[in-house]
N, C-alpha and C positions, 0 to 999 in steps of 0.2 A: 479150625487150626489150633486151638486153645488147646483140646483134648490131648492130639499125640501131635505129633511132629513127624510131617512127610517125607523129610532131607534124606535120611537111611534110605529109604526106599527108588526117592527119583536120584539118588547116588547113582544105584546102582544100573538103574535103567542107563543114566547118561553113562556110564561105565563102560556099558556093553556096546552102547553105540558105537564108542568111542573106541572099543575093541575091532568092530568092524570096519571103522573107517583108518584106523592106522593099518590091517590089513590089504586094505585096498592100494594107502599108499604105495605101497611094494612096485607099483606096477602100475600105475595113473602117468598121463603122460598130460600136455600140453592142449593139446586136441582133442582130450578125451572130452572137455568144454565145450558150452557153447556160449550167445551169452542172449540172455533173456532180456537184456536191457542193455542200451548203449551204458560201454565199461562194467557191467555186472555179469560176469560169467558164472554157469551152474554147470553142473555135471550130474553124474547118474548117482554118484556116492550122495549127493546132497538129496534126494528126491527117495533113495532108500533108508539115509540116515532118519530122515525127517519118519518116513515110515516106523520104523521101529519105535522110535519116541513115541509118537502119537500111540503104536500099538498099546507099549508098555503103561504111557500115562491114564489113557482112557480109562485100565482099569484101577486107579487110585482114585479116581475122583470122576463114576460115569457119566453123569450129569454136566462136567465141565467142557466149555466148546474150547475151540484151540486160533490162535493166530498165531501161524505159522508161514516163515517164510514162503517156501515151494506150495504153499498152499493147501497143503492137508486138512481136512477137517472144515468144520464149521465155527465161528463165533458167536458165542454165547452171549445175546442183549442185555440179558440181567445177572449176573452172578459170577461162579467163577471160570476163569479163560487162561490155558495156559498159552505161553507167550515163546513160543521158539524158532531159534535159528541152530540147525542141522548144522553147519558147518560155515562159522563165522572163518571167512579168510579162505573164501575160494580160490582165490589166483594163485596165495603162497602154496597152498593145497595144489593144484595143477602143477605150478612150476617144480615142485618138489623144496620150496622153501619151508623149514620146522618152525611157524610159528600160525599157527590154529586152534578153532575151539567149538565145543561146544555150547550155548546157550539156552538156557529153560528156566523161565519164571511164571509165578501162578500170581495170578492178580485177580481181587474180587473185586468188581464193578472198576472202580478206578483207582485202585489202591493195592498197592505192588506188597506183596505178602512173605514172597521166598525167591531166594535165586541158586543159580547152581552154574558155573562159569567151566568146565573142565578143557585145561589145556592140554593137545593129545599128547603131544610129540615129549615131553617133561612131566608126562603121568603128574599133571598137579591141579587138582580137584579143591574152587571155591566153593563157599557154600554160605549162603544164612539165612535167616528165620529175623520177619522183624522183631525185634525189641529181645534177642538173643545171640548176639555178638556176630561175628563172621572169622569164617576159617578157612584154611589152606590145610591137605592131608593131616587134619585134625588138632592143629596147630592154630590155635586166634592171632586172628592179623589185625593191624590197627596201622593209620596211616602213621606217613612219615613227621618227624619232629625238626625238619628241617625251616629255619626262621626266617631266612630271606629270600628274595629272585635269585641274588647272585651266586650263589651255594644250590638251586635247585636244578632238577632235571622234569622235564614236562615232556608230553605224549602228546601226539596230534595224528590226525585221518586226515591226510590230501582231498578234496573236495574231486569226487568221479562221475554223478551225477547233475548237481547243480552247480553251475560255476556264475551265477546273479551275483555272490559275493563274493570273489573271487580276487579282486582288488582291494577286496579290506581284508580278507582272508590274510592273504600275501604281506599286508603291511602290518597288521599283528604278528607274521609269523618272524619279518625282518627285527620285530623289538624286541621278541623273546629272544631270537639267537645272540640280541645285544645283551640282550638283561639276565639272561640265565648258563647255566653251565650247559646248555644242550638241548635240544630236540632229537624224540626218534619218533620215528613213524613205523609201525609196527606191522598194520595190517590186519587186525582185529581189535576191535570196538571192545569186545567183549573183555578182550585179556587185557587193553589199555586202562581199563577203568578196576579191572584186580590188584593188578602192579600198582597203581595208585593207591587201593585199597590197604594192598601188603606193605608201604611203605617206599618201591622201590622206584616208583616217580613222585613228584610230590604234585604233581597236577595233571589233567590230560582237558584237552577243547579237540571239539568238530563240530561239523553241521552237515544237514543232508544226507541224517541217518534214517533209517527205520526204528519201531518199539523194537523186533525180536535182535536188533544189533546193541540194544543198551538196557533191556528193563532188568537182565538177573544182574548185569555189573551192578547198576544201581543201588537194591537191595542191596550189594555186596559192599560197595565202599559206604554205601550211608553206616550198615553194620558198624564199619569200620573208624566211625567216625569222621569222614570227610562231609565236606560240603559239597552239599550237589543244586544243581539247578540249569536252566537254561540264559541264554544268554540278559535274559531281560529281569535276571534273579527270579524265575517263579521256581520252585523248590518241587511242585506238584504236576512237571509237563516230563511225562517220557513219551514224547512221540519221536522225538530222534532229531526235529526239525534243526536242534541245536542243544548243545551240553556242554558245559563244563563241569568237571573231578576234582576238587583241590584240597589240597589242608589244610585246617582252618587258622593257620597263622598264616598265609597267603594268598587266601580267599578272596581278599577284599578287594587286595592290592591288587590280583589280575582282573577282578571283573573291571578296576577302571581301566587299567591296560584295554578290556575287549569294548567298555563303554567308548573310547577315545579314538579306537579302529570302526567299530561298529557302530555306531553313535546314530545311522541313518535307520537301522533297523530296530534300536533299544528305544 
């Protein structure tokens, strides 16, 4: 990764995806879904987006296996794997709600290397390269400078598959709507943890993700300067099981907020 820098390249692949799948918007309906998983609906756009990716990427890096959503490909035990989700935000995608994306990151063995976040509908393409900043349509983004709760806005994912936490979930989310200017809930993992990135939430928390719903955000707000980790502050878990996004003047102060709700699982 040292040599050239891939970003250009899997740009462009997710581009074209991303050309195809706002195509298809045109004409996607509700039903064109099914759902693969209780509350997790996929469609035929997600199972050909994924296709394309996988085609494009295999040839950047042939040797590299893939963990991907719809299940494309192989993973690779030792080395590198790319990490993608076709089409972060199925259901807003079905209902015809504009707020989707695409997600690809490359991670060698366990250590997240590049992300690429592109949101279709707003043609706005994250991107970064560890230890070489993070960007929007070519533009460095860096998180927000916002200093307190009370002046902040934060991002959350409603809990659609496990609801074990669901009662501390709930009573974290009653103290932010006390304690801050707002909660949205967006609908993509991917783009919550950009907007964060870009400054224009100053935190985002969920649980009950997958890796291909957070590993290129990741990359992207770490670029960006935020603090990332999971609820138990380990700085080094992207399995999705749990995350928080924040800025690091507010970091701290939320994780006791989630210590204080969460307390039985930290």
């Amino acid at each position: 990764m040292k040599k050239k820098s891939l970003l250009p390249e899997i740009n462009k692949i997710v581009i074209a995806a991303g050309k195809y799948i706002r195509k298809e918007s045109k004409h996607i309906r509700p039903n064109d879904g099914k759902d693969k998983a209780y509350h997790d609906p996929v469609s035929f756009v997600d199972h050909r987006a994924e296709e394309l990716l996988v085609n494009g990427l295999s040839s950047l890096l042939p040797d590299a296996g893939f963990i991907a959503e719809e299940g494309t490909g192989e993973r690779n035990p030792d080395g590198y794997n790319w990490i993608i989700d076709p089409l972060d935000g199925t259901l807003n995608f079905l209902h015809g709600i504009p707020m989707y994306s695409i997600s690809v990151a490359l991670a060698e063995n366990e250590h997240l290397l590049s992300g690429v976040v592109y949101e279709i509908t707003r043609n706005e393409i994250f991107y970064a390269e560890r230890g070489t900043g993070a960007y929007c349509n070519g533009k460095a983004i860096r998180h927000s400078n916002i200093l307190t709760m009370e002046n902040s806005l934060f991002a959350t994912g409603f809990p659609f598959r496990d609801y074990s936490r669901i009662n501390q979930y709930l009573s974290l989310l009653q103290l932010m709507m006390n304690e801050t200017k707002g909660i949205r809930r967006m609908g993509s993992a991917a783009v919550d943890l950009c907007y964060t990135a870009a400054g224009r939430f100053e935190g985002y928390f969920e649980y009950g993700l997958k890796p291909w719903d957070i590993a290129a955000g990741i990359v992207i707000a770490r670029e960006a300067k935020c603090i990332i980790s999971d609820f138990q502050e380990n700085e080094n878990n992207w399995s999705g099981e749990d995350i928080l996004a924040v800025n690091p003047y507010l970091y701290h102060e939320f994780v006791n907020f989630v210590h204080k709700h969460f307390k039985k699982y930290v």
